[in-house]
C-alpha positions in Angstrom: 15.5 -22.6 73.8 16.9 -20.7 70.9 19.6 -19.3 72.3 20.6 -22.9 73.7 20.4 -24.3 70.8 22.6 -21.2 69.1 25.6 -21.6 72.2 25.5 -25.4 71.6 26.4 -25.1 67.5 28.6 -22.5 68.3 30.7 -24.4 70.6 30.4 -27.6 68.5 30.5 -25.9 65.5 33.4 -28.5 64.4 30.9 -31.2 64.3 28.5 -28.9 62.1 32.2 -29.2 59.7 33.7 -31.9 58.5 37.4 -31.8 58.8 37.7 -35.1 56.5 40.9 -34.3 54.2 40.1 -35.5 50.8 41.3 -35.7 47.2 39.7 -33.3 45.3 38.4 -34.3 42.0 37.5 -31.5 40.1 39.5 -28.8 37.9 40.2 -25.2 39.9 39.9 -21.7 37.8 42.6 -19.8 37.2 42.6 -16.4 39.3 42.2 -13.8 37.5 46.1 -12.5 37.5 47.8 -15.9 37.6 52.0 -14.7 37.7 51.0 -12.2 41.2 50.4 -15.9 42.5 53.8 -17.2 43.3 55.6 -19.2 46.8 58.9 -20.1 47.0 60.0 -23.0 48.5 63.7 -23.4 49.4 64.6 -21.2 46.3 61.8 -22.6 44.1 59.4 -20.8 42.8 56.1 -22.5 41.9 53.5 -20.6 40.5 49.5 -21.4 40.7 49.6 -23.4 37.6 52.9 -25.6 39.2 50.6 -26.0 42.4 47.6 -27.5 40.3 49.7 -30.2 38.9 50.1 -32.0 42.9 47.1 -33.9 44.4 44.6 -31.2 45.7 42.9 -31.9 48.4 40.1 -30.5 50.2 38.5 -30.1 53.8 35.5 -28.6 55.1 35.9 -26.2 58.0 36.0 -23.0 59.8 38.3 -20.8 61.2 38.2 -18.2 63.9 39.2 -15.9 60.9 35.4 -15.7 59.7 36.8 -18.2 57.0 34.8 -21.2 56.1 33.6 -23.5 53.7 35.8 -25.8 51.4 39.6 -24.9 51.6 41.2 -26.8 48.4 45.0 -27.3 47.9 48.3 -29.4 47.6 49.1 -31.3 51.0 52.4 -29.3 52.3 54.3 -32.6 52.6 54.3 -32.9 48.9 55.3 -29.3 48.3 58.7 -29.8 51.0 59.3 -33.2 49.5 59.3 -31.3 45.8 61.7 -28.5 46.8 63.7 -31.2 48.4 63.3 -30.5 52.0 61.3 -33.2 53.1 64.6 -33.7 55.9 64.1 -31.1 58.0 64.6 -30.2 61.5 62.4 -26.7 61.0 61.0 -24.3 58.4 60.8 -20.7 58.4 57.8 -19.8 57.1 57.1 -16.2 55.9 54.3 -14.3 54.8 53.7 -10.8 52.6 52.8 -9.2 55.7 56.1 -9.5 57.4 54.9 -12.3 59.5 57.4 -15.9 60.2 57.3 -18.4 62.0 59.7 -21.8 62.1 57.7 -24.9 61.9 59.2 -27.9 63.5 59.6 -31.2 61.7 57.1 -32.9 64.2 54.6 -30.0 64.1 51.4 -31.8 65.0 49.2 -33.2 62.0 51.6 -32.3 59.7 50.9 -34.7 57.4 47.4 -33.6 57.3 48.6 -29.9 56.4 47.8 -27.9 52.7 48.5 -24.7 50.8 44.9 -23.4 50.6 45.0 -22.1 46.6 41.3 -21.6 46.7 38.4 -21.6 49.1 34.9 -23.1 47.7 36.0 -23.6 44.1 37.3 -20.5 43.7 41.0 -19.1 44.1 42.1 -16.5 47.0 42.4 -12.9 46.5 45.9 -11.6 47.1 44.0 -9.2 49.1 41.9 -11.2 51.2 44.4 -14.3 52.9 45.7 -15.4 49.7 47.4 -16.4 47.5 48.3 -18.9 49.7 46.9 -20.1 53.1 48.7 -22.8 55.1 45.8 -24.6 57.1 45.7 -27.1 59.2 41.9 -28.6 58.9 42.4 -31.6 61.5 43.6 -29.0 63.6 40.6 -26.8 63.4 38.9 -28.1 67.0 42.1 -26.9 69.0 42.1 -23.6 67.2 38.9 -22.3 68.6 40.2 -23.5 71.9 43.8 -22.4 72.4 45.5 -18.8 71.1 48.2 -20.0 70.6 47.4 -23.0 68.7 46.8 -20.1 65.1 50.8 -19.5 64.7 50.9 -21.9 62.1 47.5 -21.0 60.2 49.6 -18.8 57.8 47.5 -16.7 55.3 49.4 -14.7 52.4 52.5 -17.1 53.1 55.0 -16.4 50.1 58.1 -18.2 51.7 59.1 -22.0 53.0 62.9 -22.3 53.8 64.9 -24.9 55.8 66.3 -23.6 58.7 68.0 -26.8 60.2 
């Protein structure tokens, strides 16, 4: 019975998660070396402090990444309509790592979308998927299901330019 029970919240561990995106009220610490935590966005830099002055938001989930709990940040939307690239056909996005992808404009649940700048209160480590995390919490049920369906889940991103 056990091990039923186990396979059943693994499988539906989404329901065990809410994937609600919601403003988040409270005030976020600041990590611990503040100007390391930078992301340009078409040629604009905006620093950890810059991010905490958007709406955060926050969603509880997990990711196949052994990543869970309460991922807080700025909606992406907001971020592309600040730099001025809220007209797009695609984005490049780039991480520290080396890793890019291009986002298209209608990339599903976009709208839904944030710059993780800290998971359960607290900001990410540089050297553990931070500073930044792009994550895509309504999106979180057809992670677990598809491989290819991560691409856009970018941890460590530092970059966002307008391709076309």
């Amino acid at each position: 019975m056990k091990t039923v029970i186990y396979f059943l919240v693994c499988v539906f561990s989404s329901s065990v998660f809410s994937t609600t995106l919601s403003l988040y009220q409270q005030s976020l610490p600041l990590p611990d070396s503040p100007q390391d935590y930078v992301i340009e966005i078409q040629g604009k830099g905006y620093q950890y402090e810059d991010l905490l002055e958007f709406p955060l938001y926050h969603a509880q989930f997990s990711t196949i990444w052994r990543a869970s709990g309460d991922f807080i940040g700025p909606k992406l939307q907001d971020l592309l309509e600040d730099a001025g690239i809220a007209d797009f056909e695609q984005v490049y996005l780039e991480a520290t790592d080396d890793y890019a992808v291009i986002m298209p404009r209608h990339a599903p649940d976009q709208e839904d979308a944030i710059l993780a700048l800290a998971l359960n209160g607290k900001p990410l480590k540089i050297n553990d998927k931070g500073p930044f995390w792009l994550v895509w919490p309504s999106r979180e049920d057809t992670l677990k299901l598809s491989a290819n369906e991560g691409d856009l889940w970018i941890w460590s991103l530092t970059r966002i330019t307008k391709v076309k």
